[in-house]
C-alpha positions, 0 to 999 in steps of 0.5 A: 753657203757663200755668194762672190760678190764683183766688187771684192765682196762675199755675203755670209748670211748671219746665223741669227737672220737664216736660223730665225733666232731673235733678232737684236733690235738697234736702238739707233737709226742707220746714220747713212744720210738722204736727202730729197735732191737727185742721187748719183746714178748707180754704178753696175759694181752696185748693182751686181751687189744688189743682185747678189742678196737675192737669195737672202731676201728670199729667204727673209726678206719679210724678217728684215721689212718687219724691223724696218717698219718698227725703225721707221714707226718708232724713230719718225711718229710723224709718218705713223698716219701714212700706215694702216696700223691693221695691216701692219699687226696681221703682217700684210704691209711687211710682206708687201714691201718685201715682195717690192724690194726683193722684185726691185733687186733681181730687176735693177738692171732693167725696170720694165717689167716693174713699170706696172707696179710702179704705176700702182705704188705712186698712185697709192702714195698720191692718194695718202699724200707721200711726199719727197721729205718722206723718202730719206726717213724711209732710206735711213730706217731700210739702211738700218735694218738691213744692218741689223738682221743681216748683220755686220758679217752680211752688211758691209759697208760696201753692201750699205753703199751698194743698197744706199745707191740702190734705193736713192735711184728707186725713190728718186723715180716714184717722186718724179712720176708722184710729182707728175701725178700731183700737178696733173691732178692740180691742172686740171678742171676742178683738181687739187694738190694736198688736202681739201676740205668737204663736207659730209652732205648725206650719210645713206645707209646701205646694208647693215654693215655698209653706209655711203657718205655724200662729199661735197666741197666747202668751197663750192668750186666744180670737182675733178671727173673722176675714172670709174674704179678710182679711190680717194684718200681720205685724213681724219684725227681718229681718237686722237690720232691722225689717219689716212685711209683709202676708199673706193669711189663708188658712184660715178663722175658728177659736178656736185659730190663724191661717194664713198661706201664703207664697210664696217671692218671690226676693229677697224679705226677708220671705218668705225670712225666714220660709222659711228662719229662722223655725221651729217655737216661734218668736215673731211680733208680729201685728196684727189682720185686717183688708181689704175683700176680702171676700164680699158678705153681701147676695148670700149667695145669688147664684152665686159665682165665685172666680177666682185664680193662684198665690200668689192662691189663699190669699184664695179658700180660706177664701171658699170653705169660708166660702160653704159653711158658709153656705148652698147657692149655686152656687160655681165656683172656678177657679185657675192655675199653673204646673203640678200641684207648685206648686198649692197646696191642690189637695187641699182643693178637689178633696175638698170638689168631691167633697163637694158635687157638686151646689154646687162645680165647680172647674177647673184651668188649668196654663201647662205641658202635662204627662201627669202632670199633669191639668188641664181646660186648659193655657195661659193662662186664656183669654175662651173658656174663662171663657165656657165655664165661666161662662155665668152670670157676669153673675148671679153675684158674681165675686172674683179675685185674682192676679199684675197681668197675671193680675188685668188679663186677667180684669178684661178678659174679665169685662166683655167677657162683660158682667159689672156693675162691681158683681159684679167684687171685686178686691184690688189696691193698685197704681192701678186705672188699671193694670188698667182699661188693655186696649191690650195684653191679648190673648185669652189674657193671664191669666197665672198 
């Protein structure tokens, strides 16, 4: 098979690369230099070439980012903090990238359709503080692997140009928009840019695998008010190692601290870390919230449905405290778990349910039946149960958040009641693809 290429150029896919056979891995990064300066404006021979290694991006895209994660990791150390090391051994970060670069080539002509995941990926980088020195690493180590799995009958000069280009234009649109997003987050009252320094004021156990940590700045200076449902990032040297991770704020806008909830994650660095080590009066570095899972302010007065499992729950509580400090729309907040002791902030929705009877529902979905513990169903989150409790879904502005299969089978079941694409909110940094694929979601496979 052979794809004609505009500019004089035929792309033979490589044995090795289509056959899955062992790929020679380059001892030396692509020598093709970047700099942080603008790039020249890709010419349309370029992007016709782009377009052209669709087909083989398809076929082994996640191939070609798993070298390029081991080019990078291996020949630049010092970015290694900016990756979470777990995603990069169960292979979600290499699938991700390779949705976004293969997204990014059969849309180069015209970009609209990315601007929401850009918005998603800049905001993800300004929470681990990706900055304009970090982008010609990242070009060098793409360049490199697309040379190496594609090889030299694949990766011609003209090829590496035309991606060389290709990812110049890229990198140079997400540093604008993350520079806009620092100096925002630095101009207003009580932002910052980069690290800052707060201290651990209280650690408050939640269930058995959930604790908060209470952050108040060193400095004493007021804290920029946050939107429900947006992260922080944090940094820490975690066994002698840097590492950024990001955490859901999971209280709402205050003067005084910030709360983050963790889950323990066996095998988790960061999250035992916190667990186990950091303790009252300690120092974190954090960097400023941001995210774009937030609640619509344009449909402040439509009903509003948040829906979560486990460790999901921690974006959802300050939407809900924040839509009721708003107004009086209908809220319906649906969460589950496990079972009773390991459901966080049970006590906060059941109190403000008791405080607003007429505006809050809440329902509660336990996957072990026990007597000791009430739940209004056991199981699985189930499309009958959503129809029961929802029957005004498609009026309604919907946010959840939760485990992949948890977020797919809800995704499912909210279009299968006939809910807009407009009103269904999620936050998940894995290829959209991966809950759009329904072949193996059955009638209860909302797992929390």
């Amino acid at each position: 098979m052979s794809l004609s290429l505009p500019a004089r150029v035929v792309l033979r896919p490589a044995p090795r690369f289509l056959l899955g056979a062992r790929v020679v891995v380059g001892a030396q990064p692509c020598r093709r230099s970047f700099s942080s300066t603008p790039a020249a404006r890709l010419t349309q021979p370029q992007k016709d070439i782009v377009k052209a290694t669709v087909p083989t991006l398809e076929t082994g895209g996640e191939a070609l980012t798993t070298h390029f994660y081991h080019l990078l990791l291996n020949n630049h150390p010092e970015v290694k903090p900016l990756f979470n090391q777990a995603h990069q051994g169960s292979g979600r970060q290499p699938r991700a990238l390779a949705a976004s670069i293969l997204a990014y080539a059969k849309n180069i002509d015209d970009l609209t359709p990315l601007l929401d995941a850009v918005r998603r990926i800049t905001n993800k980088h300004a929470a681990l503080q990706i900055l304009p020195e970090h982008y010609p690493l990242v070009g060098a180590s793409l360049l490199g692997a697309i040379r190496d799995v594609l090889g030299e009958e694949v990766a011609t000069e003209e090829v590496l140009e035309a991606w060389g280009a290709a990812y110049g234009e890229l990198a140079d649109l997400l540093i604008k928009k993350e520079e806009t997003i620092y100096h925002d987050l630095e101009s207003a009252r009580g932002g910052w840019r980069g690290g800052r320094k707060f201290t651990v004021a209280q650690k408050v156990p939640e269930t058995g695998i959930m604790t908060s940590f209470y952050l108040e700045p060193v400095d004493g200076r007021p804290i920029l008010r946050h939107d429900a449902g947006q992260y922080i990032g944090l940094r820490a040297v975690v066994n002698g190692v840097e590492q950024r991770r990001n955490y859901s704020l999971s209280d709402s806008a205050n003067d005084k601290y910030l709360r983050i909830s963790v889950k323990r994650e066996p095998g988790g660095a960061f999250s035992n870390y916190l667990h186990d080590r950091v303790k009252i009066g300690d120092e974190l570095e954090v960097y400023p919230p941001v995210g774009e899972f937030v609640l619509d302010k344009s449909r402040a007065d439509d009903p509003l449905i948040l829906i979560s499992a486990g460790a999901g729950i921690t974006p959802t509580i300050p939407m809900l405290q924040s839509a009721l400090e708003a107004g009086r729309r209908q809220i319906t907040f649906i969460h589950c778990a496990r079972a009773e002791d390991v459901h966080a902030f049970r006590p906060i929705t059941t109190e403000l349910a008791k405080q607003h009877p007429e505006t809050v529902k809440v329902y509660t979905v336990y996957e072990t039946k026990d007597p000791h513990h009430v739940a209004d169903a056991t199981g699985m989150l189930s499309l009958d149960k959503l129809k029961s409790w929802l029957p005004h879904a498609r009026q309604a502005d919907i946010y959840f958040l939760g485990p992949k299969p948890f977020m797919k089978g809800v995704n499912f079941y909210l279009k299968s009641m006939g809910v807009p694409e407009d009103r269904i909110h999620y936050e998940f940094f894995g290829p959209a693809e991966e809950l759009e694929d329904n072949k193996e979601v059955p009638e209860k496979a909302a797992k929390a």
